[in-house]
N, C-alpha and C positions, 0 to 999 in steps of 0.2 A: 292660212293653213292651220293657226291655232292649236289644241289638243291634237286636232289628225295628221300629226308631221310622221306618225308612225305607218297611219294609214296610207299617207303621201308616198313616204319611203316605199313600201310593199308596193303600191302602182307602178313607181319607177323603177324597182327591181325586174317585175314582170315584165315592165315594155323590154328593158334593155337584152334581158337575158332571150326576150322572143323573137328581137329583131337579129341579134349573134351568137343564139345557142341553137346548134343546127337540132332540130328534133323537140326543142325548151317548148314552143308552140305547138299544144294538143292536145286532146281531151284526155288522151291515157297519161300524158305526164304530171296535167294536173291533177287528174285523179290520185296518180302517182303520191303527189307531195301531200294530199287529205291524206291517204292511209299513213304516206308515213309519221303523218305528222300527232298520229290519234293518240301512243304513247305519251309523248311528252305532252301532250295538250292534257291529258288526264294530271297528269304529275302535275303542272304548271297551273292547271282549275282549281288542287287543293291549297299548295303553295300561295294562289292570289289572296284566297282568306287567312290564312295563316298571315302574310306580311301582312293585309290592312290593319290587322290587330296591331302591330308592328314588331314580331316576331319573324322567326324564321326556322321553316323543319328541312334539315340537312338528311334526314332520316327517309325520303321518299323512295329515292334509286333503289334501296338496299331492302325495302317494305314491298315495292313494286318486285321485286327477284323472288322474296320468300314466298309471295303471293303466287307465282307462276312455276315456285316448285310445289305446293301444297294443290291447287289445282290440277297441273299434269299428275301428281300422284294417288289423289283420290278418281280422277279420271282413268286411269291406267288399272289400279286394282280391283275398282267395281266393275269395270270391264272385262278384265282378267277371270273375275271370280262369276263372270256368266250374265250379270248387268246388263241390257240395253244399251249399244251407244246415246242413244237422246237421253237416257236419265243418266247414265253415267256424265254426260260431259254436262247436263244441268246440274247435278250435284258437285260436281267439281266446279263448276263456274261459283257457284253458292260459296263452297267451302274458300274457294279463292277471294272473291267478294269480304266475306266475312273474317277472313282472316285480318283485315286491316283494320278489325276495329280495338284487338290488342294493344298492336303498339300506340295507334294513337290515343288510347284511354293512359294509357302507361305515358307517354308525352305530357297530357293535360296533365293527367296532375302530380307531374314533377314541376311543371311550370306554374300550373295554379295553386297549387294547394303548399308547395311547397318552396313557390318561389327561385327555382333554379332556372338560372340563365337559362332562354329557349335553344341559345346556339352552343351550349354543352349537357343541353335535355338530349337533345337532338341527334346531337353527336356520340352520344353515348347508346342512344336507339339504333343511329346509323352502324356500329360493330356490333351490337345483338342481332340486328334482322340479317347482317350479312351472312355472322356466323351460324344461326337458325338455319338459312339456305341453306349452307355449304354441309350444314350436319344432314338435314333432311335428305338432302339429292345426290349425298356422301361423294360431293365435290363436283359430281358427273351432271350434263344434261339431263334431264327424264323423256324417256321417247317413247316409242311403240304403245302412241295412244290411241284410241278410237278412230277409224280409218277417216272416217266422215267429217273428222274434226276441223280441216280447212275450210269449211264449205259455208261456216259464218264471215270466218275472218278473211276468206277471201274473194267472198263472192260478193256481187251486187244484184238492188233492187232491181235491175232491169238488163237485159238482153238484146242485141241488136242482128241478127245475120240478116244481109244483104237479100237472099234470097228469099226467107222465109220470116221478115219485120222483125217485131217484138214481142218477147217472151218474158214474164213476169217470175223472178228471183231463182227459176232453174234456165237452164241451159237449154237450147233446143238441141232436138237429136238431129246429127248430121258428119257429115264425111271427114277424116282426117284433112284432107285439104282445105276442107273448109273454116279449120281451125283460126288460121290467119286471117278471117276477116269476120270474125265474133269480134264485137264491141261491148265492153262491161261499162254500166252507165249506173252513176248513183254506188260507191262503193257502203259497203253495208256496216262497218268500223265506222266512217265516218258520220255515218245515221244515226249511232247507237251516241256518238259520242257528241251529237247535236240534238241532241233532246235532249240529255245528261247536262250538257251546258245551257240549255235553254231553259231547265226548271232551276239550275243555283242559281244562273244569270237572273231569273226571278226573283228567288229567295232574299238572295244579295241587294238588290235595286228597290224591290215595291214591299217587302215584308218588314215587322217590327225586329227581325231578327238581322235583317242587314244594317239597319239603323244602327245596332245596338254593336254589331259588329267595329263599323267606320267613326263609331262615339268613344269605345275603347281606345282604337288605335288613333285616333285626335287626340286625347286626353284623359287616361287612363284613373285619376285623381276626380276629375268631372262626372266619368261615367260611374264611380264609386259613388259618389255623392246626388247624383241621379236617382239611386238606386238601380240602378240597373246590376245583376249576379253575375260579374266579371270572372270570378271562380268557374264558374257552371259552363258561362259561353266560352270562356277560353278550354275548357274541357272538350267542349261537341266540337269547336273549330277543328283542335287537333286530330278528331277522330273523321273530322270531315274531309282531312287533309290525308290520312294514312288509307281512309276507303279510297277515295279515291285514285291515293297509289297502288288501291290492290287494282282495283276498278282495270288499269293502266294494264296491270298485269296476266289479268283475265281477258284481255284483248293479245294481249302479245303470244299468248300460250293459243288462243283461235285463228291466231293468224300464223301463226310458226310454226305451231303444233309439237311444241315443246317447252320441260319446263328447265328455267336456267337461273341461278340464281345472283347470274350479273346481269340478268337483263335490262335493270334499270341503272347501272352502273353508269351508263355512258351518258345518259339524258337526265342526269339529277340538277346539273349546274347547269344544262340548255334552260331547263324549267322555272331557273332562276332569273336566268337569264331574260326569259320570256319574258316573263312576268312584270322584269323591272321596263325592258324596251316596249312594253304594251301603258305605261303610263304610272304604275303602280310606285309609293316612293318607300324605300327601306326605312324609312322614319313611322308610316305605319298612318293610317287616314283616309288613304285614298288606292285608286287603283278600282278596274271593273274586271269583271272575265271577256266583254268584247274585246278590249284593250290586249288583255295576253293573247287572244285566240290572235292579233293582228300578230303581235311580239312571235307566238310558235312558227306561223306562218312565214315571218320573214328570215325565220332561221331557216327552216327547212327550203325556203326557195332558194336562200343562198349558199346551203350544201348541195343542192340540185344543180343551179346554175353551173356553180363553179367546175364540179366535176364534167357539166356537158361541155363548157368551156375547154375540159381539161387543164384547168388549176390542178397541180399537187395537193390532195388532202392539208396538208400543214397547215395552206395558208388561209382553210376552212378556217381553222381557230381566232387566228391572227384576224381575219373577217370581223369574226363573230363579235371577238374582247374590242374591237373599234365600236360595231353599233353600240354594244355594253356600256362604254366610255360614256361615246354622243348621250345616248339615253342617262346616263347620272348627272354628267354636264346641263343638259336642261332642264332635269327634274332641283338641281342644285340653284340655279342662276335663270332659269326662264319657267319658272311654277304657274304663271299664269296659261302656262302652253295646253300645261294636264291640268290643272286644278278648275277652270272655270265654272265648270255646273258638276263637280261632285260636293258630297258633302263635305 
């Protein structure tokens, strides 16, 4: 089993939950758990670089919120004021996009350049961007955006009606009763957010910049003496870390079609979570983005499960902090499980 006892887990989640969760077996439920899981996989993508360094940005949830009120509200008033919905919700996705690259410049270099603890850089980000949100959106959702606006976040590449095959990224025209047997194939969040992970996953693995990355959080003394600009790289990490929290949030705003500024509230410590049950160790060195994508996955199957189950929410959590445990327990006492072919 070695390194993939997370990958192992997430197989035997699915069998269990598909042989006794009435409905867990299906193409819509797993569909179901790609979208939901596209949030926190964004949070948890910037997160993995942050920890290899061996750092940590507590600042995500609350980055990912202000991002999807700045986005709904540049979306809202370009439209308002006469705007195109497609350029409006494109400038809004931009402005949303862009808005992450603030706090985490402001991150890097309290960390770098000034040497303050990452987990009270972070936490000190995490109350600006909350209250940022809450001032922008003056506490309230941002709604009545561009009608069209679901039609990224929740459509997909492909179409199925029984009677009339397949249909490429629109819907085919057809009867209200025919509604119940449209099949959505390939959800279009989760496309966005697998090419997104397929070029860091990149970056991270075969580029001199992930080297430089995983040489940091080895040995931070080493990688000075290297030469390598420890300053510089822990600066773009962070800002690597907060785009991608907006990233997260420019998804959540296409798929809700609002903007909120606790949207990422609830999924900052999943992200963490992720990250560490995908192999990654809080010491800082190691860890990949396949590994978390396995980690987001096994979270989101076992808030799915459970509820199909009919578990009480509660003992969601209760769940979760056990993987969390298992996962520190072997990254503490069985290192050769994750460590074997990273650097």
């Amino acid at each position: 089993m070695g390194r993939n006892w997370a990958l192992f887990f997430l197989i035997l989640m699915l069998t269990y939950f598909s042989i006794f969760g009435l409905g867990f077996f299906s193409l819509k439920n797993y569909q179901n758990i790609l979208v939901a899981s596209t949030t926190t996989l964004m949070l948890a993508a910037g997160e993995t670089f942050v920890i290899i360094t061996g750092g940590i940005d507590l600042s995500v949830g609350y980055v990912m919120g202000a991002a999807t009120v700045i986005a709904a509200l540049v979306m809202r008033d370009l439209y308002n004021s006469g705007v195109s919905e497609s350029l409006s919700i494109l400038l809004g996705c931009l402005a949303g996009l862009f808005s992450g690259i603030i706090p985490g410049f402001i991150n890097g270099f309290l960390i770098a350049r000034l040497k303050v603890p990452p987990f009270i850089a972070t936490l000190g980000m995490f109350g600006v961007a909350h209250g940022a949100g809450l001032i922008l959106s003056g506490g309230f959702p941002v709604v009545n955006l561009p009608p069209s606006l679901g039609f990224i976040g929740n459509g997909y590449i492909f179409y199925y009606l029984p009677e009339k095959g397949f249909s490429f990224l629109q819907r085919p025209e057809m009867e209200r009763t025919e509604v119940r047997n449209l099949v959505g194939i390939i959800p279009i969040p989760a496309v966005i957010a697998a090419i997104v992970l397929i070029i860091f996953g990149f970056i991270l693995a075969q580029t001199r910049f992930g080297q430089h990355t995983y040489a940091i959080g080895g040995n931070v003394d080493a990688a000075l003496r290297a030469g390598i600009p420890v300053s510089r790289h822990l600066m773009i990490i962070y800002i690597i870390s907060s785009m991608f929290a907006a990233l997260g949030g420019v998804l959540y705003v296409l798929r809700f079609t609002t903007g909120s500024s606790l949207a990422g509230e609830a999924r900052m410590l999943d992200s963490i979570a992720a990250v560490v049950i995908g192999g990654a160790s809080l010491f800082g060195g190691t860890g990949n983005l396949k590994g978390t994508v396995i980690g987001t996955l096994i979270i989101a199957t076992l808030e799915t499960g459970l509820v199909i189950l009919g578990v009480q929410p509660f003992y969601q959590f209760f769940a979760v902090g056990i993987i969390i445990i298992i996962a520190v327990l072997i990254d503490q006492f069985f290192p050769e499980m994750i460590y074997e072919d990273e650097s």
